[in-house]
C-alpha positions, 0 to 999 in steps of 0.5 A: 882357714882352719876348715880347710886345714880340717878338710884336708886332713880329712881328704889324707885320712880318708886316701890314706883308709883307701890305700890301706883297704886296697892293699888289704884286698889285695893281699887277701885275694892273692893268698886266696887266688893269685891268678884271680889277684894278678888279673884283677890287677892287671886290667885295672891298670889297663883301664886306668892307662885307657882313661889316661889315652883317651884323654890325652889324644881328645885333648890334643884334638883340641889343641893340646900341648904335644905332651898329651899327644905323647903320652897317649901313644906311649901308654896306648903300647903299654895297654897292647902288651900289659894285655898280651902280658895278661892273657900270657900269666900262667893258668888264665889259658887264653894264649896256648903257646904262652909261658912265664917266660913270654908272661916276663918279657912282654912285662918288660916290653910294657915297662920300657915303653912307660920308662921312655914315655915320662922319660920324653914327657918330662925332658918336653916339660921345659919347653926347649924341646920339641919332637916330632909326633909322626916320628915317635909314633913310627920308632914307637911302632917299629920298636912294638913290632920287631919286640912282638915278632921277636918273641911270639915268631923269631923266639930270639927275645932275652930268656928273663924266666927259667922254669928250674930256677926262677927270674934270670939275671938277665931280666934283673939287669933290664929291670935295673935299667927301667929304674935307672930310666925312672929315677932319671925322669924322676930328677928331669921332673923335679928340674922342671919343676916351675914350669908345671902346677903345684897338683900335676907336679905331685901326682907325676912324682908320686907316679914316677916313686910308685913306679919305681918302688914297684920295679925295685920289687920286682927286681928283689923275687924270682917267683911269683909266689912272693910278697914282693910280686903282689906288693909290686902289682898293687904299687903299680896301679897306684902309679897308673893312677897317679899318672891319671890323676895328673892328667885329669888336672892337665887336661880337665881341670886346668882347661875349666878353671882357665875358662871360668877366669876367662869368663869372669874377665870377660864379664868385667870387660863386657861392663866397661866395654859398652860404648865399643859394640860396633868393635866386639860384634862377637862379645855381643853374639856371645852375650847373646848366648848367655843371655839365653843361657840366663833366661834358660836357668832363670825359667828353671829356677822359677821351675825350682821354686813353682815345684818348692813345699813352700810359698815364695814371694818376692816384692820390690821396694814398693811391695810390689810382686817381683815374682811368687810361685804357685804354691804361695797361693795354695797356701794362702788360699787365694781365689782365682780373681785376686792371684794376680794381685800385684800389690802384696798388701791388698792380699795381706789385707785379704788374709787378716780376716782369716788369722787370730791376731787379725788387728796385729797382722799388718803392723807387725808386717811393717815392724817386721819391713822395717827392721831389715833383718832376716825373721822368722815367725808363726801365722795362726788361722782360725781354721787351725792353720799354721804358717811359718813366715820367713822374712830376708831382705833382698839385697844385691851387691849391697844394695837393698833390692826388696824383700823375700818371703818364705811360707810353710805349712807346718801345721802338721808338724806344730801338731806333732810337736805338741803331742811329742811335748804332751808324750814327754810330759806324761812320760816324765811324770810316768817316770816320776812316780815309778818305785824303781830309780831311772836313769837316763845316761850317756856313756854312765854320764846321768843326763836324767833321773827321776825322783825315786832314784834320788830317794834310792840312793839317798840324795836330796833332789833328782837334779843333783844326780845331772852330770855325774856317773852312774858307776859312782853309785854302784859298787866296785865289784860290780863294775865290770858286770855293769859295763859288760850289760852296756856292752852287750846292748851295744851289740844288740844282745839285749836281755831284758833280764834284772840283774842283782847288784850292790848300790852305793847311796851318797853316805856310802851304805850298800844296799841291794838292787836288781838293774838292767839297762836297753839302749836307744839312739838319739842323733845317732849317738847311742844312749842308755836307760837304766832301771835300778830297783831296791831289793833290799827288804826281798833279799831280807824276806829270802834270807828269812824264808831260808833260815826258816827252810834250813830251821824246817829241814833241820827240824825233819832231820832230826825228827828222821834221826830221832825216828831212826834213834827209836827204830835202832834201839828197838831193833838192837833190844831185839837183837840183843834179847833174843839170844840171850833169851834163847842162852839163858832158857838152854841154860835152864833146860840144862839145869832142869834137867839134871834136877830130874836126873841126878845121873845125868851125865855130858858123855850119854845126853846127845841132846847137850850138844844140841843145847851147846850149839843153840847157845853157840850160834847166838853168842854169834850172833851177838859178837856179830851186831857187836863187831858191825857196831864197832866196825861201823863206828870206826869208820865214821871217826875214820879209825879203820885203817885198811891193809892194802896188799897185791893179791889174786881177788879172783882167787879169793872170792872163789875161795869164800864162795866155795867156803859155804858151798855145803852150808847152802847144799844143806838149804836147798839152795844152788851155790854157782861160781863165775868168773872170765878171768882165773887170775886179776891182781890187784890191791885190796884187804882180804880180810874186809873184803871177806867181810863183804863178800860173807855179808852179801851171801848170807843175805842171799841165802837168807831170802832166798828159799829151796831149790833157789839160785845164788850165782857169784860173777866176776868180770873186769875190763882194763880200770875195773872189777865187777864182783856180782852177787845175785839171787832167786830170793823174794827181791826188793820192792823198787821203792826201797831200792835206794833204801837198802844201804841207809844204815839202820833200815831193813827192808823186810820190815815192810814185809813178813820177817822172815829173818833177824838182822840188825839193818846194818849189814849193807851200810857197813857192805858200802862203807867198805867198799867205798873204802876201797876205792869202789861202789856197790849198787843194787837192782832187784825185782819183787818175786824175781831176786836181788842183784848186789854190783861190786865195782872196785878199781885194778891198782897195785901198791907197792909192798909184797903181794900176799898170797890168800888163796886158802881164805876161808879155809882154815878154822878160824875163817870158818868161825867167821862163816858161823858169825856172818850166818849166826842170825839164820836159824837152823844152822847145823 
């Protein structure tokens, strides 16, 4: 009971699943082609009333009830004008002179004649009413032809279509009417409920409530570009599918059960009948056939049985062969004289010599006889044969009629058996004695796990991990990580990848591991192994080997800055000891010479300005590392705070620039000013970036020799300035290009030095810059010249912009020029 409760749900589910697809579908091809959906829609209906038709006129053929006779006239109108109607939608081309119009009433004329055929099909269910079949058949017709002529010839039909605006009134008023036709038949089925079996009654009713669902969709549009109309289509298949369905059980069903309960009745008469043989020639002729029949089906069960992989052998109560098939002698190996032996246990006597336990054979076959319960055991040959025997006594009608006897061959399959269990073992014990925790899990479920996974994560023995999730031992925060790597196996996106975790060992310590998991099916149930292996003493290794990079990479920097420390100081001795040598051995000449001229005087000696301007330029120079050192140590502790204001930056630059136009005339140097734009207003310190420009033009001029090139650019597009500096100077190797602006390195230090510096001019250029917003890059050539880059970004700030275009001019902007050229020598 509870099986067949199960199986019907099951049976609604599975309608339900196919309803649900049908209308899926549906309404995917509709949005995707709605001619393509309707026809589809429509020659499936078609179809359905076709298969409705031609049972129903084969049925009455046969001496049917005149429903069925009715029914395959009124459909087989509705299959004339559902395909005309077909042909008609609008875009399938087929009738050249059709429109929605005639598409519409040939719809309505299909739909009268279903309305008026369940309306006579269920006022005939109560049998008190006949009709004559000729008579409906002509009105039938008559109707058919005057609804075809009057719309294909006369063109009087009801307009139920206008192009401007959609379905007419008209139409909804007849399609009120075919409802009310429906509902109608509807109350006459449910009246004449009694007289129809339970299945035939429910799929009319589910046909007439489709039906008239679809109707009142139909009646709810104007166009056919509407939900309701793909709704109403598919509901209608459903209705013609209801009405087959019904008619299936009418015709094909119902006749076959009623036959088949006749037929058990006649058997049972037949029995009690016997002495009446004289009466009921016919049941004999009859019996007659069936026994025919019988021996038909009993030569093929024999066929069955010779064809089976097994031996078959049936025995009486005196284990006498009833039957055995061919096969039981292949497996037996019976020669020829003996295969029609009668006497099972003469060839049970044979086959002793050829088993193991020869001396059991025949007692246990007598145990197994007696017992009279079915049996199931195993035959071993010498040969290496196995047999499976299967003993079930025969029993007919309660009565026990011998005995049946099943042999199988299944010495292959005990082999591999044995070989499976003897792979499961080595496997197990494989398994055992890897380092690394296997976990065998359905779901995080532990259905196994070997040995070394209980010492990992702490507990006694492997069994105890049986049953509990694998998710209890992994900590929380990896949780979703592990269910995204089931997940993704699942999928197939499979990664043979360790992935590192944290684990939870039974007393709650983490400890860290690396995990991955594959799948595999059994019994087509997805099932999962999972290899957890301890990473603890590498992860112990890797933080050791990376304190000890850190220790060694601290250790390089140190020795670098100590390197740099060493280098710095020697260079800034130098820098510091070589003016104030140059000072103090000026201020000695002066002194000597005066001891030797005691009429020495400041108006006559033209070489006291010589002296004066040697000591002038080299206390420049030493106000010149001091200011850098100081400048540089600022912007370190970000102390340095930047006067942003709006200015013309291409007047400025051109200003600084023309500012040592002469100074380079006198080195035979070429000074070039370019730029594309004479204004670009933007927001910048003056005063610094007179700094930088000086800066990167007293290093041009300083490399560069006579007859040289220093060329200063300007280019802007609409979020950057390019401010470029560029020589014919000796050029920068290409392996110290990324040197140039580490503070404290010089690069002519691998060269001849042919200049004084400090090493920390361009550190300072780049902090400035940078300052601004900006960067500076470098490209040089060796022999070719230098390139210095400016890229600073187009911004204002708010605040009055400050015009500066006189930088550089005055004499105390030319005091700074003296200061940024102090250490090239020969300044005049």
């Amino acid at each position: 009971m509870i099986g067949e409760l199960i199986n019907k749900r099951v049976q609604v589910l599975i309608y339900a699943l196919c309803i649900g697809l049908f209308f899926y579908i549906g309404g995917y091809i509709s949005k995707r082609n709605l001619l393509l959906f309707h026809t589809l829609a429509e020659l499936f209906a078609i179809f359905v009333a076709v298969g409705i038709v031609f049972i129903s006129i084969n049925a009455y053929k046969v001496g049917a009830s005149q429903i069925s006779f009715f029914i395959g006239i009124g459909y087989g109108f509705v299959i004339v004008f559902d395909l005309l109607h077909t042909f008609a939608f609008e875009g399938l081309a087929i009738l050249s002179s059709a429109n929605t119009n005639i598409c519409t009433q040939l719809w309505i004329v299909a739909r009268y004649y279903e309305a008026f055929t369940m309306l006579i099909v269920t006022i005939l269910f109560s049998g008190s009413k006949k009709l004559s079949t000729k008579l409906l058949a002509g009105i039938y017709s008559i109707a058919g032809l005057a609804a075809f002529m009057s719309i294909f010839i006369w063109g009087n039909f009801p307009v139920f279509f206008e192009p401007d605006s959609g379905t007419t009134l008209v139409k909804a008023l007849h399609e009120v009417i075919l409802i009310g036709i429906f509902i109608t038949s509807t109350f006459l089925l449910v009246k004449n409920r009694q007289y129809i079996v339970w299945q035939e009654y429910l799929n009319l009713l589910l046909s007439l409530i489709t039906t008239i669902i679809s109707e009142t969709l139909f009646l709810s549009f104007t166009e056919v570009n509407n939900p309701a109309f793909v709704i109403g289509h598919i509901l209608k298949v459903f209705s013609f599918y209801f009405l087959y369905k019904a008619f299936i059980d009418r015709e094909l069903q119902k006749p076959y059960y009623k036959l088949r309960e006749l037929n058990l009745q006649l058997e049972l008469k037949s029995k009690s009948l016997d002495s009446a043989n004289t009466v009921l020639h016919e049941e004999i002729n009859r019996r007659k056939g069936l026994e025919l029949d019988l021996i038909e089906k009993e030569n093929i069960l024999k066929a069955i049985l010779d064809s089976s992989e097994c031996g078959i052998c049936v025995t009486n109560q005196d284990s006498k062969f009833v039957y055995k098939n061919n096969k039981l002698n292949e497996i037996w190996g019976i020669p020829p004289e003996l295969e029609d032996e009668e006497d099972a246990f003469i060839l049970a006597d044979y086959l002793k010599a050829r088993v193991i336990e020869s001396e059991d054979m025949l007692p246990k076959i007598h145990k197994i006889i007696d017992s009279y319960c079915s049996h199931i055991d195993y035959m071993y040959f010498k040969d290496g044969k196995i047999l499976e025997r299967s003993f079930s006594p025969l029993n007919i009608n309660e009565e026990n009629r011998g005995k049946v006897w099943f042999f199988k061959d299944v010495t292959l399959k005990i082999q591999a058996e044995e070989a499976i269990r003897r792979s499961e073992e080595r496997f197990r014990s494989l398994v055992d004695i890897l380092p690394d925790g296997v976990f065998l899990h359905d779901n995080f479920k532990i259905v196994y796990s070997n040995a070394s996974s209980a010492e990992l994560l702490g507990i006694e023995k492997a069994s105890k991990l049986i049953g509990k999730d694998l998710l209890n031992f992994i900590h929380k925060n990896y949780h979703n990580v592990v269910k995204d790597i089931i997940s993704r196996e699942i999928k197939g996106e499979r990664s043979k990848t360790f992935l590192e975790l944290k684990a939870l060992k039974s007393t709650g310590a983490e400890i860290d591991i690396e995990a991955t998991s594959t799948i595999y099916f059994e019994d087509n149930r997805p099932m999962f192994i999972t290899v957890l292996r301890d990473i603890s003493e590498r992860m112990e290794t890797q933080k050791l080997q990376q304190k000890v990079n850190e220790h060694e990479f601290m250790r390089k920097k140190a020795e670098e800055l100590d390197r740099l420390k060493t280098d710095f100081f020697s260079n800034i001795s130098h820098e510091l000891k070589t003016p104030l040598n140059i000072i103090l051995g000026t201020i000695q000449l002066i002194s000597v010479t005066r001891l030797k001229n005691e009429d020495f005087s400041l108006k006559d000696n033209k070489s006291l300005d010589r002296y004066i301007a040697t000591m002038k330029q080299n206390c420049y120079r030493l106000l010149r590392l001091i200011n850098n050192l100081i400048d540089i140590t600022k912007l370190d502790s970000d102390y340095m705070q930047l006067q942003f204001s709006n200015n013309n930056i291409v007047s400025i630059v051109e200003n600084i620039t023309l500012s040592i136009s002469t100074y380079a005339n006198t080195k035979g140097i070429s000074l070039v000013f370019d730029t594309e734009s004479e204004e670009i207003i933007t927001a910048f310190d003056p005063d610094q970036i007179e700094r930088i420009m000086l800066n990167l033009l007293s290093n041009a001029i300083k490399f560069t020799g006579s007859g040289g090139i220093v060329e200063v650019s300007i280019i802007s597009d609409e979020e950057s300035i390019f401010i470029s500096v560029k020589d014919t100077g000796v050029g920068i190797p290409e392996d110290m290009l990324a040197e140039v602006f580490s503070r404290f390195k010089r690069v002519d230090d691998l060269l001849t030095r042919r200049a004084e510096g400090s090493g920390i001019g361009l550190s300072l250029v780049e902090a400035l810059v940078e300052a601004h917003g900006g960067v500076i890059s470098a490209k040089s050539k060796v022999g070719h010249g230098s390139e210095f880059v400016i890229q600073l970004p187009i911004r204002l700030v708010d605040g009055e912009q400050l015009a500066k275009d006189e930088i550089a001019s005055t004499e105390y902007n030319i005091e700074k020029i003296k200061i940024e050229f102090s250490d090239i020598y020969s300044i005049d």
